[in-house]
C-alpha positions as CSV (number, residue, x, y, z in Angstrom):
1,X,0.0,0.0,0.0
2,X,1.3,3.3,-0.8
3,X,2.0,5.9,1.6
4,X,-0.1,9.2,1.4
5,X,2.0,11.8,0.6
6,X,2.4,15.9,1.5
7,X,5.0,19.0,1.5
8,X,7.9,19.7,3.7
9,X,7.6,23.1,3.4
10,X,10.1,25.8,3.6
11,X,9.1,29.4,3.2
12,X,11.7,31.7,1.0
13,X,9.4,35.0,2.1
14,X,9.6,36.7,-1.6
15,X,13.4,36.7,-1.6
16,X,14.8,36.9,-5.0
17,X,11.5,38.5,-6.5
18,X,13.0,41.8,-8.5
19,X,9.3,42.8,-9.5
20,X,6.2,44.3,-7.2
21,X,3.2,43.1,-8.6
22,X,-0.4,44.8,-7.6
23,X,-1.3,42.4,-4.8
24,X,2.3,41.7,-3.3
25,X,4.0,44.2,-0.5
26,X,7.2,43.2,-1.2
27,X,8.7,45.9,1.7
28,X,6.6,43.7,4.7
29,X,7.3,40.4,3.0
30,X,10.6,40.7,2.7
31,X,11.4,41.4,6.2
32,X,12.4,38.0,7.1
33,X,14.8,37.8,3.8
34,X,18.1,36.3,4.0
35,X,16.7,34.4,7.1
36,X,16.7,31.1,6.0
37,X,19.9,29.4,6.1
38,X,21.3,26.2,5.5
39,X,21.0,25.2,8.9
40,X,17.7,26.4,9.0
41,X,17.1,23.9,6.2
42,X,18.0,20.7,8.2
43,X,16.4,22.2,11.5
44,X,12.8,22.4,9.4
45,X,13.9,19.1,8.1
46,X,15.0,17.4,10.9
47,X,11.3,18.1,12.5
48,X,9.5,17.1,9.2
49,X,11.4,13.7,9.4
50,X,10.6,12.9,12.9
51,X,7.1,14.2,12.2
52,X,6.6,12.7,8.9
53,X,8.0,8.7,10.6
54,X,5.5,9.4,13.5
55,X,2.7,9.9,10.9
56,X,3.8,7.2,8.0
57,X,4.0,10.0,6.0
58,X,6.2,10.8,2.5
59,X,7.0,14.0,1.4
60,X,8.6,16.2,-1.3
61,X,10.7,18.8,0.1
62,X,8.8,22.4,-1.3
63,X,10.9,25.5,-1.5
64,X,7.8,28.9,-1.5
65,X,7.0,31.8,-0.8
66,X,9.4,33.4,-3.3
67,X,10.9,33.6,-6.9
68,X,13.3,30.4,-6.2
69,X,15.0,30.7,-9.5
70,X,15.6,34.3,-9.3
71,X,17.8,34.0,-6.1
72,X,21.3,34.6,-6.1
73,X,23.0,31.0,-7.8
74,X,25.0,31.1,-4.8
75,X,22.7,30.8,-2.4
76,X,20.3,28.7,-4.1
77,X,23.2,26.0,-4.4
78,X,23.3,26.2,-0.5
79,X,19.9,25.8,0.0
80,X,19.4,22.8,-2.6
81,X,23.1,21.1,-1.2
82,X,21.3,21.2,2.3
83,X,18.0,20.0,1.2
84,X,19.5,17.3,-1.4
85,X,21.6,15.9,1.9
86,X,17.7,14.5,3.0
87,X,16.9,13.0,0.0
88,X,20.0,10.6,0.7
89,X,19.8,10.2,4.4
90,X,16.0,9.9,4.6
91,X,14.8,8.3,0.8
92,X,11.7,6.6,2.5
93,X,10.6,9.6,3.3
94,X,11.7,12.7,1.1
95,X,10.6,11.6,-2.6
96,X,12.2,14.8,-3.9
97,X,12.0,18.6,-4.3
98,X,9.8,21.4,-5.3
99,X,10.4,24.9,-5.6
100,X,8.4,27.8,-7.2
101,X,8.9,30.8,-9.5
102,X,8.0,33.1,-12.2
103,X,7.6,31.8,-15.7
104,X,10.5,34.7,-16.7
105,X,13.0,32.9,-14.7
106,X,13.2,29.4,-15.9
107,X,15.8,28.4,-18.8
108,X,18.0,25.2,-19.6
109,X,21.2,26.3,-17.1
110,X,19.1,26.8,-14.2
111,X,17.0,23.6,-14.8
112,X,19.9,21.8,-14.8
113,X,20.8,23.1,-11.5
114,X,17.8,22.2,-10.2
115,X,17.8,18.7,-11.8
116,X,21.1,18.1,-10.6
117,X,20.2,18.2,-6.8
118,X,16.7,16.1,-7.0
119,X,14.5,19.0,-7.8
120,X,11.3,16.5,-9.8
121,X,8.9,19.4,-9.4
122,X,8.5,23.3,-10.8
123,X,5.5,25.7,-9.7
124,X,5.0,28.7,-12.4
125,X,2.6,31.5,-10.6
126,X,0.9,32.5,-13.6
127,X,-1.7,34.5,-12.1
128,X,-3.4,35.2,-15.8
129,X,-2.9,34.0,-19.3
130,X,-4.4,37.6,-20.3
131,X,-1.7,39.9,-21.4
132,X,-3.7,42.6,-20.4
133,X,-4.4,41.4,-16.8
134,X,-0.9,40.8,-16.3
135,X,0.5,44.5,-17.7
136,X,-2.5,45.9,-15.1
137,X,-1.0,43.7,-12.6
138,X,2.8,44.9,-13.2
139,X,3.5,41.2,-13.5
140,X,6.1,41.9,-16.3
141,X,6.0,38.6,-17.9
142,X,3.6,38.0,-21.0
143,X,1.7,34.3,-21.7
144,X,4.0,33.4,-24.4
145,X,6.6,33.6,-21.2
146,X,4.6,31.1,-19.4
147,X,4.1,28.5,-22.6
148,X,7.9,28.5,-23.1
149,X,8.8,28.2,-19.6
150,X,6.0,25.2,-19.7
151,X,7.7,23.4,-22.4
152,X,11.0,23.9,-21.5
153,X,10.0,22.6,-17.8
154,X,8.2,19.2,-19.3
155,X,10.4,18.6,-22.0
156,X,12.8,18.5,-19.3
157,X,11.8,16.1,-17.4
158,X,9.9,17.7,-14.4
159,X,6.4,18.1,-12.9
160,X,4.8,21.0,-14.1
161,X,2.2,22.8,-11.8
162,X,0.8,26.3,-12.3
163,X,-0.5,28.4,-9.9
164,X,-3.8,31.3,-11.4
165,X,-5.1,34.1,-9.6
166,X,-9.0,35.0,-9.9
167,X,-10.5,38.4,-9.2
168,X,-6.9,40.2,-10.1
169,X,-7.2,44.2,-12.0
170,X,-8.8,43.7,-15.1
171,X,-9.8,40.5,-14.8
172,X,-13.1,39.0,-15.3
173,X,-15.4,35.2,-14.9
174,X,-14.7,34.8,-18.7
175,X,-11.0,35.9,-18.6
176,X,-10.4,33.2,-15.6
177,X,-12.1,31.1,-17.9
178,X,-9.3,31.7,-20.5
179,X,-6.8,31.5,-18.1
180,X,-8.0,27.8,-16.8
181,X,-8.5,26.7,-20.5
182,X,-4.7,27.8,-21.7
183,X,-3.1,26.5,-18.7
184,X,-5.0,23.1,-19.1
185,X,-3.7,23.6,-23.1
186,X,-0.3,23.0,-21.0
187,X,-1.1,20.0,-19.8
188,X,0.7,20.6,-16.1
189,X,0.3,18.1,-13.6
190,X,-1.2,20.1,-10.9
191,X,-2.7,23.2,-10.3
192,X,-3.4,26.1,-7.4
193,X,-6.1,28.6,-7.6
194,X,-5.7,31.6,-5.3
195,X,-8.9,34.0,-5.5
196,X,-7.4,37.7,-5.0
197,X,-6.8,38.6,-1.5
198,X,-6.1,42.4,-0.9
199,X,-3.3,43.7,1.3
200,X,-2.7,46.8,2.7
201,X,0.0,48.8,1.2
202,X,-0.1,46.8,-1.8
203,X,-1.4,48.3,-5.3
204,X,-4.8,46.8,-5.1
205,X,-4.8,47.7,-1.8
206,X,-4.5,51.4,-2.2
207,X,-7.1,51.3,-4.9
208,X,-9.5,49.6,-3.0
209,X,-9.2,52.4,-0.2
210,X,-9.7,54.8,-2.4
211,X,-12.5,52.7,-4.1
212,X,-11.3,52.2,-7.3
213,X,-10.8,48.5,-7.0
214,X,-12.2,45.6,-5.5
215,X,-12.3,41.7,-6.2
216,X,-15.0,39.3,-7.0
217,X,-17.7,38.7,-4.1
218,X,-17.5,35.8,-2.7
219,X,-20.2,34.4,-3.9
220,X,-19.1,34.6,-8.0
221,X,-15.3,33.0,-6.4
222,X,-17.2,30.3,-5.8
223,X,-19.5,30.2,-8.8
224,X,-16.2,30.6,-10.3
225,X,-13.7,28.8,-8.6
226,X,-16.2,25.3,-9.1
227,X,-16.4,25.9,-12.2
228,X,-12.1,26.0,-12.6
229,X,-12.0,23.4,-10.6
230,X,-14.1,20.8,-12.8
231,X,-12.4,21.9,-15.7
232,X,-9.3,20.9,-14.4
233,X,-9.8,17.5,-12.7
234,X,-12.1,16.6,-15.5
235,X,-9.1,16.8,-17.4
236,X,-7.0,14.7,-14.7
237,X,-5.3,17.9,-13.0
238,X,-4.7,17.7,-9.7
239,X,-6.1,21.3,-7.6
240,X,-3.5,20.9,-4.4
241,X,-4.7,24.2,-3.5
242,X,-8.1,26.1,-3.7
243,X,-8.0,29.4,-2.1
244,X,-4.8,31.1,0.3
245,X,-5.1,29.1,3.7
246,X,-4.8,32.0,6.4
247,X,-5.1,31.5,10.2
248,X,-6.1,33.9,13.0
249,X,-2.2,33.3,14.3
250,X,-0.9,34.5,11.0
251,X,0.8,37.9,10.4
252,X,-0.8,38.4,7.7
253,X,-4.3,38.3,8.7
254,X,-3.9,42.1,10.2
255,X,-2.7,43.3,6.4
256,X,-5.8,41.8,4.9
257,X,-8.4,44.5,3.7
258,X,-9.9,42.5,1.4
259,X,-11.0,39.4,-1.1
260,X,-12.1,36.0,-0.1
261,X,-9.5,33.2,1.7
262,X,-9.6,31.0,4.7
263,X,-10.0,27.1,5.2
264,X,-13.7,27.2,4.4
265,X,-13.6,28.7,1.4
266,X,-12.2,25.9,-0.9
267,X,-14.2,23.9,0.5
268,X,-17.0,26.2,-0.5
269,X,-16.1,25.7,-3.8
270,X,-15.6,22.3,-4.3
271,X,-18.9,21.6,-2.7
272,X,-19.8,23.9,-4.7
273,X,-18.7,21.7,-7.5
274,X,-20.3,18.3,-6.1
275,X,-23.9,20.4,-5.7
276,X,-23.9,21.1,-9.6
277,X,-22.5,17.2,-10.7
278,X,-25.5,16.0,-8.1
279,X,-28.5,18.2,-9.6
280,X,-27.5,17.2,-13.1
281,X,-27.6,14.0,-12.7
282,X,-30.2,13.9,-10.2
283,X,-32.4,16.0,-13.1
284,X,-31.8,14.0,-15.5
285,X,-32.1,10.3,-14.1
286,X,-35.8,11.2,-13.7
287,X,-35.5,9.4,-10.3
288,X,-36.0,11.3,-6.3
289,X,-34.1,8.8,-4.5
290,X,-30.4,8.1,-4.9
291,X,-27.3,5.8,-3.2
292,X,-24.1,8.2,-3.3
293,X,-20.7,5.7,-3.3
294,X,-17.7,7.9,-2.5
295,X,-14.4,7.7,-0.8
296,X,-15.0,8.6,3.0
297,X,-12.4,11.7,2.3
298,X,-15.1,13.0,0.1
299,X,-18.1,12.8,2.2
300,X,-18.0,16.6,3.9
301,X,-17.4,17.6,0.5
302,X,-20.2,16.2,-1.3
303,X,-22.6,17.0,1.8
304,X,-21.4,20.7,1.5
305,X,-20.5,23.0,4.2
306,X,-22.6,22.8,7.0
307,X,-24.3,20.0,4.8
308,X,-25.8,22.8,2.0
309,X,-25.7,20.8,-0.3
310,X,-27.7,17.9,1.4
311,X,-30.5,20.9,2.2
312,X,-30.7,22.5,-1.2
313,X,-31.4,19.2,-2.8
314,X,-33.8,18.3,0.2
315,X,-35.5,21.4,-1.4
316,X,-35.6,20.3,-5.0
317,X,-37.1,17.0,-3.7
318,X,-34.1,15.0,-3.8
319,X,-32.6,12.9,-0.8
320,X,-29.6,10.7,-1.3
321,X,-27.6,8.1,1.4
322,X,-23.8,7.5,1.0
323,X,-21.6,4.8,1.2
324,X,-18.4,4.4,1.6
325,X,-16.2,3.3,-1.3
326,X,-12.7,3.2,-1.1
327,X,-10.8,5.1,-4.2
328,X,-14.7,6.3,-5.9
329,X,-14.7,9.7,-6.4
330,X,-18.7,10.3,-7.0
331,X,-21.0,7.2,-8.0
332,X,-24.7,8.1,-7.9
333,X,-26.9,5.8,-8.6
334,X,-31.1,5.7,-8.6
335,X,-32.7,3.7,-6.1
């Protein structure tokens, strides 16, 4: 049986980053920069290990939180070295590395860097596949960066994932659209869909105190945001994020002025998702009664949050049971 699998995370708070987008305050994010030493490495791996054995666990070691591939060569040789070191003492438990950047900092030399030290994943934030939302955004990278930087990524023998922004300046529900489509065209292996949050200090965040800006409600992110998220696991992309996770410990929480986040909203959305895959069915089987099989992981999910879903179809004169099935994603079937 295989192990489940998760990150080893170590942050790299925006280090290495020579742009300021609209929705990044690069002068509070970068206070901790140059913090995160070798040493610091192996202490955050040491834990993970420990953690990781306790919990039969595997693990890729990620590098975020920052333009990885923009840091100084230097450095990032130290950092890898240290985390390559766990990949050889601990190979039952670190599978390999991840790291990610902007599409206009990837080519062959520093892949081959990367390669060379067990990197096996690369994350491009792509925020948009609009030209337009990315000038508003001061992303300073175009689409055609993020297709070559794609290609040159697969062709080289990594995991490609790409991270999108919804609700960004400029943007729109049919320009997300776009965005989901194209980077699907890309066929990455996995995906993360932030909704826009708004800092203060930050672009978007002085526009939206002055009132010329503000994201999507919350209710069209999750309209939205389903609707991204069929597209791409119907086309067998893995969403390993939906929405920026943000505790009432974090930092970051007081900065926040605006936009949608938190642990509930993801899974707002992909109930979301479930809801509309039920109703169809549901509409068109003709039938009121239904047996729901589904991995127990996915039961919350497909019962919505604070079981919406389960209500709303209760309302449309619909009840369903579930049973567990181990590996089933959603098998509904008339009774």
């Amino acid at each position: 049986m295989n192990k489940k699998t998760t990150n080893a995370a170590i942050f790299i708070p925006h280090l290495g980053c020579p742009h300021k987008c609209s929705f990044c305050d690069q002068n509070k994010t970068t206070r901790a920069a140059n913090s995160v030493s070798t040493n610091d490495v192996r202490g955050v791996l040491d834990n993970y290990a420990l953690s990781l054995k306790q919990r039969n666990l595997t693990a890729q070691i990620g590098f975020f939180g920052g333009t990885f591939t923009a840091l100084d060569w230097n450095y990032r040789e130290e950092l890898l070295s240290a985390a390559n070191e766990y990949l050889k003492k601990e190979p039952e438990i670190f599978t390999g590395i991840r790291c990610s950047t902007r599409p206009d900092y990837i080519d062959e030399k520093v892949l081959h860097q990367l390669k060379k030290h067990g990197v096996n994943a690369v994350e491009l934030g792509v925020q948009s596949m609009d030209d337009e939302v990315l000038e508003l955004n001061n992303r300073k990278h175009t689409s055609d960066d993020v297709r070559r930087s794609a290609e040159l990524i697969k062709t080289s023998g990594f995991e490609l994932g790409v991270q999108m922004m919804t609700g960004l300046l400029g943007d729109t529900l049919e320009k997300s659209l776009y965005t989901t489509d194209e980077l699907i065209s890309l066929k990455p292996h996995t995906a993360r869909v932030y909704p826009t949050v708004i800092l203060k200090g930050t672009m978007l965040g002085d526009m939206f105190e002055r009132g010329e800006f503000d994201t999507f409600s919350l209710e069209r992110t999750v309209e939205l945001c389903s609707e991204i998220y069929r597209r791409f696991v119907e086309n067998n992309i893995k969403v390993i994020r939906l929405g920026l996770n943000i505790s009432s410990k974090d930092e970051r929480k007081n900065e926040i002025i605006g936009g949608n986040y938190g642990l509930q909203l993801g899974e707002l959305c992909i109930g979301r998702y479930y809801f509309k895959k039920m109703l169809d069915f549901m509409q068109k089987s003709g039938a009121k009664k239904f047996q729901i099989y589904t991995d127990r992981k996915n039961i919350s999910k497909i019962n919505g949050h604070k079981s919406v879903n389960k209500n709303e179809l209760l309302k449309l004169g619909f009840t369903y049971k579930i049973k567990e099935k181990q590996g089933e994603d959603i098998l509904i079937e008339p009774v």
